[in-house]
C-alpha positions as CSV (number, residue, x, y, z in Angstrom):
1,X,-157.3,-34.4,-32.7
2,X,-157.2,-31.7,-34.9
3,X,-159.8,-28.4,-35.2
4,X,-160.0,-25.0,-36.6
5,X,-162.1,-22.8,-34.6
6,X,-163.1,-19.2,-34.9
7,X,-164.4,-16.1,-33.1
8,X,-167.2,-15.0,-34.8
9,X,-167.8,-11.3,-33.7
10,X,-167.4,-7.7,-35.2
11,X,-165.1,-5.4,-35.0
12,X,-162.8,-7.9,-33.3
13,X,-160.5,-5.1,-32.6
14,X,-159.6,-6.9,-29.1
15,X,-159.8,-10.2,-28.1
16,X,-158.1,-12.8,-26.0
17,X,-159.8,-15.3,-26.9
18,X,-157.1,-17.1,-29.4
19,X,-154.5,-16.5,-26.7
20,X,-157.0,-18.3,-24.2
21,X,-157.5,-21.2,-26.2
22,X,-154.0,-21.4,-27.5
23,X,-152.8,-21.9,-23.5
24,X,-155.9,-24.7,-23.6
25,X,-154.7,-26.8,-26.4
26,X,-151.6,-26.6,-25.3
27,X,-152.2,-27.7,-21.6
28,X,-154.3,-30.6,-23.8
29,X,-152.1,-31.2,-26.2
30,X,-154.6,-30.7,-28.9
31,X,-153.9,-29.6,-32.7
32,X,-156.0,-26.1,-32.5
33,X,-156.0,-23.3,-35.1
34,X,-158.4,-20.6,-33.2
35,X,-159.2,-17.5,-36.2
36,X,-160.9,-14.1,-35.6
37,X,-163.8,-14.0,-38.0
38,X,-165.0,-10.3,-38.4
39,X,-168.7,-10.3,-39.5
40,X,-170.2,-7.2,-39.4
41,X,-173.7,-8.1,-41.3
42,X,-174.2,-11.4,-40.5
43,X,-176.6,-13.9,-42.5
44,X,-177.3,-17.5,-43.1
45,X,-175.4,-17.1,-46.3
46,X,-172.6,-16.2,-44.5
47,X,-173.0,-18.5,-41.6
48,X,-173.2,-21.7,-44.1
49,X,-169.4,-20.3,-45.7
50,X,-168.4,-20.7,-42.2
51,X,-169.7,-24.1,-41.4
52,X,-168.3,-25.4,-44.2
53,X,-164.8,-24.2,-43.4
54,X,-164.8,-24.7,-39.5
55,X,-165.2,-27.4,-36.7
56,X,-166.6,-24.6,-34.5
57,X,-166.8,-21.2,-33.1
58,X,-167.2,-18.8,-30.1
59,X,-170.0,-16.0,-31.0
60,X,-168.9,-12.5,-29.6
61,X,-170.3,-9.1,-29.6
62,X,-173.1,-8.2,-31.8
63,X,-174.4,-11.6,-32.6
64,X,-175.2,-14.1,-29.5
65,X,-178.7,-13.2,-30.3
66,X,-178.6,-13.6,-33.8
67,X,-176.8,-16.3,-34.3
68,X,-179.5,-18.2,-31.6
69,X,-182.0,-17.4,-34.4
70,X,-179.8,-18.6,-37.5
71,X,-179.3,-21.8,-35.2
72,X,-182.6,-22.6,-34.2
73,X,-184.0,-22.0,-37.6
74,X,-181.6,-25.1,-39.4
75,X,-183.7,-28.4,-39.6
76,X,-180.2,-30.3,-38.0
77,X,-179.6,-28.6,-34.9
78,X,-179.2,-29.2,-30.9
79,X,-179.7,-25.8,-28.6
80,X,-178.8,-26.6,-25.0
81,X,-181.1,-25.7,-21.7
82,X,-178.8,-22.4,-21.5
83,X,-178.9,-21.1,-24.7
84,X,-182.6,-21.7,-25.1
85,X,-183.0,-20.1,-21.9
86,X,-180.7,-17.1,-22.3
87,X,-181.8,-17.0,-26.1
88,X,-178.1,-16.5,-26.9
89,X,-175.4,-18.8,-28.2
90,X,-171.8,-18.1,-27.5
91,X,-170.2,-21.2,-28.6
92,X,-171.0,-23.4,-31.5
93,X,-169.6,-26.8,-32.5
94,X,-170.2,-29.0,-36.2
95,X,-170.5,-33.1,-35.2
96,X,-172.3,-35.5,-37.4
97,X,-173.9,-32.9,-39.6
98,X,-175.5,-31.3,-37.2
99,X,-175.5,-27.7,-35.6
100,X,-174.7,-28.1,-31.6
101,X,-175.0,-24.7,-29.1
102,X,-174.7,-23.5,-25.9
103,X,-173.9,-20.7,-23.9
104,X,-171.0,-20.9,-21.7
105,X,-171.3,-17.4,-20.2
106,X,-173.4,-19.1,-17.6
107,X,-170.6,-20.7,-16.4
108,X,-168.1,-17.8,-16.6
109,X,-170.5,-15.6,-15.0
110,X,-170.8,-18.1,-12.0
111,X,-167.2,-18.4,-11.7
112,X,-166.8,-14.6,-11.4
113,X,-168.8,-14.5,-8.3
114,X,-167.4,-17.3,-7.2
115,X,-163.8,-15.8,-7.2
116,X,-165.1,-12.4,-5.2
117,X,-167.1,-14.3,-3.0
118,X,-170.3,-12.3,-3.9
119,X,-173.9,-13.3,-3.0
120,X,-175.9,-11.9,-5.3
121,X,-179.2,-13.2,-3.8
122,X,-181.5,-10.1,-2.9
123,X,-179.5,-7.5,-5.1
124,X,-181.5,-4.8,-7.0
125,X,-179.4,-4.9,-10.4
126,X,-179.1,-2.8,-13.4
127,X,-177.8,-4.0,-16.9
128,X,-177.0,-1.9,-19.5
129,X,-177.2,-3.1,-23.0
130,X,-180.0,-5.3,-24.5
131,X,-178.1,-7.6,-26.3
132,X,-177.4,-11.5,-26.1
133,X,-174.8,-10.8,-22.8
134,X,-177.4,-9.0,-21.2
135,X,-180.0,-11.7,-21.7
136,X,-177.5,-14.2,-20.7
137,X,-176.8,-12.4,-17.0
138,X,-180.5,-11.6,-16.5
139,X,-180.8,-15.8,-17.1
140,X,-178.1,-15.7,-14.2
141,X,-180.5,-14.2,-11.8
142,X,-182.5,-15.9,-9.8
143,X,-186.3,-14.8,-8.2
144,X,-184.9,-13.0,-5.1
145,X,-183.2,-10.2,-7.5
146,X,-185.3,-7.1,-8.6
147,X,-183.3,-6.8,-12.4
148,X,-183.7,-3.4,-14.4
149,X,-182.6,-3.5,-18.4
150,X,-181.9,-0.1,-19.7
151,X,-180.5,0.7,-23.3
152,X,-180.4,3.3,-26.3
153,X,-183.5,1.1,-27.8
154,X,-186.5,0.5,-26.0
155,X,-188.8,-2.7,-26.3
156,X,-190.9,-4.6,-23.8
157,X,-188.4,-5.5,-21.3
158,X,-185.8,-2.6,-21.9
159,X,-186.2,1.0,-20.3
160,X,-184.2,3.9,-22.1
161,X,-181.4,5.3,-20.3
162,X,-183.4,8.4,-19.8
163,X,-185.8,6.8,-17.7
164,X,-184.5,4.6,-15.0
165,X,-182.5,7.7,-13.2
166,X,-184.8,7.9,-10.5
167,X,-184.5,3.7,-9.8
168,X,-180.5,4.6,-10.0
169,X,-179.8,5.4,-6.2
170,X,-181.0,2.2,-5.4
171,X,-179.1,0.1,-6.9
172,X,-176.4,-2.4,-5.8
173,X,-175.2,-4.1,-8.6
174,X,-174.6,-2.5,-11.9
175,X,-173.4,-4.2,-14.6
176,X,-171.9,-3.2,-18.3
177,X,-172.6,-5.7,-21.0
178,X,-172.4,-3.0,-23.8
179,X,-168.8,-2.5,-25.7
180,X,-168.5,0.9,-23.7
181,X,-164.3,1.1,-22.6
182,X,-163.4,-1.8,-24.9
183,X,-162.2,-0.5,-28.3
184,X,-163.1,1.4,-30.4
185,X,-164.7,2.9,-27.5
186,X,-162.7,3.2,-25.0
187,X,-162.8,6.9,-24.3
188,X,-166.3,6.4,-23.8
189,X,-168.3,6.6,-20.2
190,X,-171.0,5.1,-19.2
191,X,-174.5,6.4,-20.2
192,X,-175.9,6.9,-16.7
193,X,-174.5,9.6,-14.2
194,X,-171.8,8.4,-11.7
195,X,-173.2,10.5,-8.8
196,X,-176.5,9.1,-8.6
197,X,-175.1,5.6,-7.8
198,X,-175.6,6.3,-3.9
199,X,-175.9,2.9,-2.8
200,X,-173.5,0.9,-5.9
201,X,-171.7,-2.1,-3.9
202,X,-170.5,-3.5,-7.0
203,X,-169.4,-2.7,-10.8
204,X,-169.2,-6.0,-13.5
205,X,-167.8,-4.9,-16.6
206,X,-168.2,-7.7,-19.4
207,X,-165.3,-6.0,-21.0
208,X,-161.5,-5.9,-19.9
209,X,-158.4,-4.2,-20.2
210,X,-160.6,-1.2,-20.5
211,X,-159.6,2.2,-19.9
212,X,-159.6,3.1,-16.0
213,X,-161.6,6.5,-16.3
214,X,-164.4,4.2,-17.2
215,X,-164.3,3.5,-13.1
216,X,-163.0,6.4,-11.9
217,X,-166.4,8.1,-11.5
218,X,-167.4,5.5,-8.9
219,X,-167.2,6.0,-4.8
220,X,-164.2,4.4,-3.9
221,X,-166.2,1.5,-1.8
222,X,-167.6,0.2,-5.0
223,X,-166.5,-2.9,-5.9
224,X,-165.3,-2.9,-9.6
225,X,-164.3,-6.3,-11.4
226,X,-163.9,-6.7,-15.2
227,X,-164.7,-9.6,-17.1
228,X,-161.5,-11.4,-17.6
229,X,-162.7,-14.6,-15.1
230,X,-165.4,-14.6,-17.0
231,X,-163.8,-14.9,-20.1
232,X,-161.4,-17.2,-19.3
233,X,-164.2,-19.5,-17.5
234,X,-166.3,-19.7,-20.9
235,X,-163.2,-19.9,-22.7
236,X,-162.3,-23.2,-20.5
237,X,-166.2,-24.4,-20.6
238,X,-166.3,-23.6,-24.6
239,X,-163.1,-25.7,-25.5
240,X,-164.4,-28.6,-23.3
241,X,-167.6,-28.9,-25.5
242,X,-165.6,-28.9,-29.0
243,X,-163.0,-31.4,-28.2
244,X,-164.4,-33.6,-25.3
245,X,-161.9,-32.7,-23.2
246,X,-162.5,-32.3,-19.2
247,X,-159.9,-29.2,-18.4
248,X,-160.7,-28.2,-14.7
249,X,-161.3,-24.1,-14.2
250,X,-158.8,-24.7,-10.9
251,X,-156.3,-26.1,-12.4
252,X,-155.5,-23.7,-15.3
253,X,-157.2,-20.3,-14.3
254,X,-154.2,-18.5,-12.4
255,X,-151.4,-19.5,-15.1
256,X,-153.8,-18.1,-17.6
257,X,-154.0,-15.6,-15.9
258,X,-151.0,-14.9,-15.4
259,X,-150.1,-15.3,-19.2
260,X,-152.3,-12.7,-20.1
261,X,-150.9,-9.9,-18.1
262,X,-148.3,-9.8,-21.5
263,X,-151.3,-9.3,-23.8
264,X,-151.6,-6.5,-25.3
């Protein structure tokens, strides 16, 4: 078997993901060439040029939400339960003429938890960002949590920053789906005071590798975790639905791991 994938995503600047999938195919023994695909603007035009030149693709930061829309709009394509549910696509794969997505983040969000041991049931939760990622981990949640959205942009379901700092104190779980710490903002904090987090169990940051003053503001019993399990559980979930394979997270997670600590 032989495929060229991409990462379709913008501005690329860091990403694991061809490292990831590299380790995959090789543990597989699949012929893999796995591209960055920087798209700032992107457009059916654009999306056509690259389903004429690929077998598939992972979707990154800004365009799991977009790219649902591109998708869903195609007279030949197949959305799974998650991406229809999360209205975000993360992974894409050409068969037959058709347009097949999904979202794996499901999955690599569920192994996260799974590898801390965290029961999320009951949590009040705060995400901040608006886009695909945060629609994805909202999906996540189930009816037990009480789940605030706050952003720069405001819309029906998404508070400004500005107004949730009185909900702040109670929160146990916050988590960062925005590209805050991850270049080319990694000198950035995050847009809600530190101090007001009086009763913050736990920190997810989608992004990893990021610059450690990003949690440094934090009580030291907060539980801070990045979002490398996740990545590398989508990445596992993602390569099974382009070449059929049936790659077990157990069985390759800690030498991937352990790979990556020599990524830059």
């Amino acid at each position: 078997m032989s495929l060229k994938i991409g990462i379709l995503g913008w501005p690329l600047t860091k990403t694991l993901s061809p490292s990831i999938h590299n380790m995959l195919a090789e543990f597989s023994s699949v012929d893999l060439v796995y591209e960055k695909l920087p798209v700032e603007n992107l457009n059916a035009e654009k999306l056509d040029d690259i389903h004429a030149e690929y077998d598939g693709y992972n979707v990154t930061i800004p365009h799991k939400r977009k790219i649902y829309d591109l998708i869903k709009s195609k007279d030949r394509s197949n959305i799974t339960e998650f991406a229809q549910g999360t209205q975000a696509v993360n992974t894409v794969v050409l068969k037959n003429s058709t347009v097949h997505a999904t979202n794996t983040d499901i999955e690599g969000i569920k192994k996260t938890f799974e590898s801390i041991n965290y029961d999320l049931r009951n949590k009040k939760i705060l995400i901040l960002g608006n886009g695909g990622s945060t629609q994805t981990f909202n999906y996540f949640c189930d009816s037990s949590n009480e789940v605030i959205i706050a952003s720069r942009q405001k819309d029906k379901d998404t508070k400004l920053y500005s107004e949730i700092l009185n909900l702040v104190p109670e929160i146990q779980v916050l988590v960062n789906t925005t590209p805050i710490g991850m270049p080319p903002f990694e000198d950035e904090l995050l847009p809600v005071p530190y101090e007001l987090f009086e009763n913050l169990e736990l920190f997810f940051n989608f992004g990893y590798k990021t610059n450690s003053k990003l949690t440094e503001g934090f009580s030291q019993n907060v539980q801070s975790i990045d979002g490398i399990t996740m990545l590398i559980g989508q990445a596992i979930s993602s390569f099974n639905f382009w070449t059929g394979q049936e790659i077990k997270f157990d069985h390759v997670y800690h030498e991937i791991l352990e790979r990556l600590k020599n990524e830059d």
